[in-house]
KEGUDO-893282 format. One record per atom (N, C-alpha, C): residue in three letters; x, y, z. Coordinates in steps of 0.2 Angstrom, whole numbers, plus 2048, in hexadecimal, padded with zeros to 3 digits. Layout:
N
ALAXYZ ...
***
This chain:
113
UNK442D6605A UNK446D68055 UNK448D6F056 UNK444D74059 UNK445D7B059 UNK449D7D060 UNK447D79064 UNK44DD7906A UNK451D7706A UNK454D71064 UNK45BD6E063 UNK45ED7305E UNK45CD7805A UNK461D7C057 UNK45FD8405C UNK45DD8505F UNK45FD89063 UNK465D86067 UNK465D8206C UNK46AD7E06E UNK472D8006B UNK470D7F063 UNK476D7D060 UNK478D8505F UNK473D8A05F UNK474D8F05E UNK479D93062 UNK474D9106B UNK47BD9406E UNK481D93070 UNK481D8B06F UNK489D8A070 UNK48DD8F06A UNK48AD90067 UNK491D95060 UNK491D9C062 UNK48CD9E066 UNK48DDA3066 UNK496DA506C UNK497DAB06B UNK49DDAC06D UNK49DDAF075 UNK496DB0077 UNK495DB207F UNK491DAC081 UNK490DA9089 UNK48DDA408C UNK484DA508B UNK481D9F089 UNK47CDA2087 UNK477D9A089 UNK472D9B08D UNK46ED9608F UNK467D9508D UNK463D90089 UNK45ED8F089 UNK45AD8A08C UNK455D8E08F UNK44DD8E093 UNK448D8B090 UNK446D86092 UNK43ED8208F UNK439D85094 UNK434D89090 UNK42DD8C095 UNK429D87093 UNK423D87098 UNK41CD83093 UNK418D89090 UNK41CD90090 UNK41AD95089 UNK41DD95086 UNK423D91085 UNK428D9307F UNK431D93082 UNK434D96080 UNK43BD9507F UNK43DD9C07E UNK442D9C084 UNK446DA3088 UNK44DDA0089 UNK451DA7085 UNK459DA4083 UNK459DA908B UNK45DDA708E UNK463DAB091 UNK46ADAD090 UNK46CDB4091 UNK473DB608E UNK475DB8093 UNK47CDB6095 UNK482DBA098 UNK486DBD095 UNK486DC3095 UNK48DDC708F UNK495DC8095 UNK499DC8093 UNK4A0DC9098 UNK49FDCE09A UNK4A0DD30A0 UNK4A0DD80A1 UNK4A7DDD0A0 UNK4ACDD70A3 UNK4B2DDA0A0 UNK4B6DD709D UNK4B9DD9098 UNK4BEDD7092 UNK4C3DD0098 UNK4C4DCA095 UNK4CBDC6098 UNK4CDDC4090 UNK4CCDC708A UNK4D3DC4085 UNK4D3DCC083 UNK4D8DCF084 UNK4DADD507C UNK4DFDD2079 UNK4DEDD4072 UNK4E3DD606D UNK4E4DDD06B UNK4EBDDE06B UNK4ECDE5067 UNK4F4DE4063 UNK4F2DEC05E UNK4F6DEC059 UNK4F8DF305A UNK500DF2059 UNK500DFB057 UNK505DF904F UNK504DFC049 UNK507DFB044 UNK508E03040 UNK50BE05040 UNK513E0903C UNK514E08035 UNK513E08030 UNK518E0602A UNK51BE0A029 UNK51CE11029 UNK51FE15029 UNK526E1602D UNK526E11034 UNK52BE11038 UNK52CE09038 UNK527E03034 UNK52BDFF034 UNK528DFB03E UNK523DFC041 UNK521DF9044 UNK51BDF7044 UNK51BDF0047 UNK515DEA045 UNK514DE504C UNK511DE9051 UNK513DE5057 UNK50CDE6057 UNK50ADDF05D UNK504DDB061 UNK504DDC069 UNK502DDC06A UNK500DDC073 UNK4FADD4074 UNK4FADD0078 UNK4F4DCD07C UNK4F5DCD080 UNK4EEDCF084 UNK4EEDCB089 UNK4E7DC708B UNK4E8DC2091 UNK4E2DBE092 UNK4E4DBC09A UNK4DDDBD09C UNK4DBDBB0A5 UNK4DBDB40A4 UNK4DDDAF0A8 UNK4DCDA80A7 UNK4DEDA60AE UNK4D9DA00B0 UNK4D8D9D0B7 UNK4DED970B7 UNK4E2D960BC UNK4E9D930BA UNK4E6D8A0BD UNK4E9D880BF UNK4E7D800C2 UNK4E8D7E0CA UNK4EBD860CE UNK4EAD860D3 UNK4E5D8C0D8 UNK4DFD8E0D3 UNK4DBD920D5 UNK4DCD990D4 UNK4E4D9D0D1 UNK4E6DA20D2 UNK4E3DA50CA UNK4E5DAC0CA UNK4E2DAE0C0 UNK4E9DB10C0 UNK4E8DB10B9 UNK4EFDB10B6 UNK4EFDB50B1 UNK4F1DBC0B0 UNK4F1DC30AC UNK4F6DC00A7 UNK4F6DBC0A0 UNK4FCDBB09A UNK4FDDBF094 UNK500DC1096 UNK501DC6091 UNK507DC308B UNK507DC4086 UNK50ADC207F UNK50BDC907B UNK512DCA078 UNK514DD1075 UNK519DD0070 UNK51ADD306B UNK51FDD2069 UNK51CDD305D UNK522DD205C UNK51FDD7053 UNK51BDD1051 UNK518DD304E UNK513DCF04B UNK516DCB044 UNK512DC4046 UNK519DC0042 UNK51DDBC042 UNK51FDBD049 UNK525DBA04B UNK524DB8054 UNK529DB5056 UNK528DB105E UNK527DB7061 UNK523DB5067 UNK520DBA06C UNK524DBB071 UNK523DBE075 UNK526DBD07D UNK51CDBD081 UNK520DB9087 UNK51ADB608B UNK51BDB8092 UNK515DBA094 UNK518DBC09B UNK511DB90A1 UNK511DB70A7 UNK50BDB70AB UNK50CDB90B2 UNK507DBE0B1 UNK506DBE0B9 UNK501DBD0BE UNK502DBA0C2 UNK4FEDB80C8 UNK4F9DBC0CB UNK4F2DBC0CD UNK4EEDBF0CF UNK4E9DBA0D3 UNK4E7DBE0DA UNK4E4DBA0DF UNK4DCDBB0DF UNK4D9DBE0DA UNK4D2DBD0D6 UNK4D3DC10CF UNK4CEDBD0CC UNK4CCDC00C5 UNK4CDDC70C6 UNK4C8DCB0C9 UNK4C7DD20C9 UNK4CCDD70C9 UNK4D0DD40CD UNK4D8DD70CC UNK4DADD60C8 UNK4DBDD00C2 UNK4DFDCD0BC UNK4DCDD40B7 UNK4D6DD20B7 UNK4D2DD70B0 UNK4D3DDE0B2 UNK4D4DE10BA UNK4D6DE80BA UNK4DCDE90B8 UNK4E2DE50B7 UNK4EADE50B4 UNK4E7DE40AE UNK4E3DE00A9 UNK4E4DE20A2 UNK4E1DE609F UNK4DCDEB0A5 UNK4DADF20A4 UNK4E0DF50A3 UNK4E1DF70A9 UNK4E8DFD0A7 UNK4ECDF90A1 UNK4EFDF50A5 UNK4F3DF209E UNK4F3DF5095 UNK4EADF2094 UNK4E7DF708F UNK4E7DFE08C UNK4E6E00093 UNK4E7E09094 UNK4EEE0A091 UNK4F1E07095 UNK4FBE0A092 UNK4FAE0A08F UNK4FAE04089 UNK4FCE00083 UNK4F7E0607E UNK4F2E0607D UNK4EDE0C07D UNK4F0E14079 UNK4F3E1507E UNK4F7E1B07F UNK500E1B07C UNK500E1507A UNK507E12076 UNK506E13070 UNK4FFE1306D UNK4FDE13066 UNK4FBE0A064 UNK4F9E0806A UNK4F5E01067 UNK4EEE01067 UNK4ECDFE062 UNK4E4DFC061 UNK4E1DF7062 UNK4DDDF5063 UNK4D9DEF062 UNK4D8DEA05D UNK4DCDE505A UNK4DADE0056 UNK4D7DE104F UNK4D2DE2051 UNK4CBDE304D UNK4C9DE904A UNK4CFDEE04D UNK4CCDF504A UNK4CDDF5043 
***
């Protein structure tokens, strides 16, 4: 019973997380991301009346290639969509570093701030 709700424990969690049967006991293992593949950001004004979004997300396409998606546009209303093509992950997540960095320096924040 105490392995079945661990189990159930880590599917919910929101980073990859595995559990281990010892004949001492029970060892979760974690993998945390290293580098961000979803941002959201916000830059919002009311004083000047702006309420924009930024995303972006690294995603593996269905020909092996990664895919840098980015979505912008006022919050609220239809976005614009855009994707670019990348021939490893590691290069996708360096694009939506900088990316962030601009955006960053535009006056956008992160989501949740």
């Amino acid at each position: 019973m105490r392995l079945q709700c661990l189990e159930d424990h880590a599917r919910s969690l929101p980073f990859s997380c595995t559990v281990d049967v010892h004949s001492k006991g029970v060892s979760v293992a974690v993998q945390l991301d290293l580098f961000p593949t979803d941002l959201h950001l916000r830059c919002i004004d009311l004083s000047s009346n702006k309420r924009r979004f930024y995303a972006l997300s690294v995603q593996r396409t269905l020909f092996g290639e990664w895919a840098l998606v980015r979505e912008w546009g006022r919050i609220g209303v239809s976005c614009h969509l855009r994707r670019d093509l990348y021939p490893s992950a590691g290069s996708a997540i360096d694009a939506l570093i900088e990316l962030s960095r601009q955006k960053t320096k535009r006056g956008y924040r992160a989501a949740n701030d």
